[in-house]
C-alpha positions, 0 to 999 in steps of 0.5 A: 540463520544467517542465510535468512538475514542475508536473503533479508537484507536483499529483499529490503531495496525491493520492498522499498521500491515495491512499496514506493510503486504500491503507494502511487497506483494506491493514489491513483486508484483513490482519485478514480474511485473519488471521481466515480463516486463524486465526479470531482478531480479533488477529495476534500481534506481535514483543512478543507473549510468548504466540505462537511464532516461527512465528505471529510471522513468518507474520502479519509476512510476510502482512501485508508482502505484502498491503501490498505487493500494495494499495499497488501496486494503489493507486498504479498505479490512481491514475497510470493515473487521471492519465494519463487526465485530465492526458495526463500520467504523475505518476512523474518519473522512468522506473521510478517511485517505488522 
């Protein structure tokens, strides 16, 4: 037990950068896919007074899943990394982090 607190402890700084790196190429991938789909730099926000609901929801709900999708991809990658290199998994628990 305590070898998988300490292997978790360690994993923590990697996560966070993992995390980091999976939330920049996430904006990244949104803004593309924005401008492929709309052919304009810039995705309306809640606040933006010139854009209609429609545009607003769509660019929200396309954003969460591209977060959603590299995030996960991010994560498991990484865990699957560590297990490799340590023979341990990083989630403390069965199921993860959610």
């Amino acid at each position: 037990m305590a070898q998988k607190r300490k292997t978790s402890l360690v994993y923590r700084p990697v996560g966070l950068a993992l995390g980091w790196t999976g939330g920049a190429l996430a904006g990244l991938a949104f803004r593309r896919t924005w401008q492929a789909i709309r052919r304009e730099d810039d995705a309306p926000d809640a606040l933006d007074r010139d854009r209609g609901w429609g545009e607003i929801l769509l660019a929200a709900a396309l954003q969460g899943a591209i977060f959603a999708v590299v995030r996960s991809a991010v994560d498991r990658t990484g865990a699957k990394a560590y297990e490799r290199s340590t023979g341990v998994w990083p989630a403390k628990q069965p199921g993860g982090r959610d």
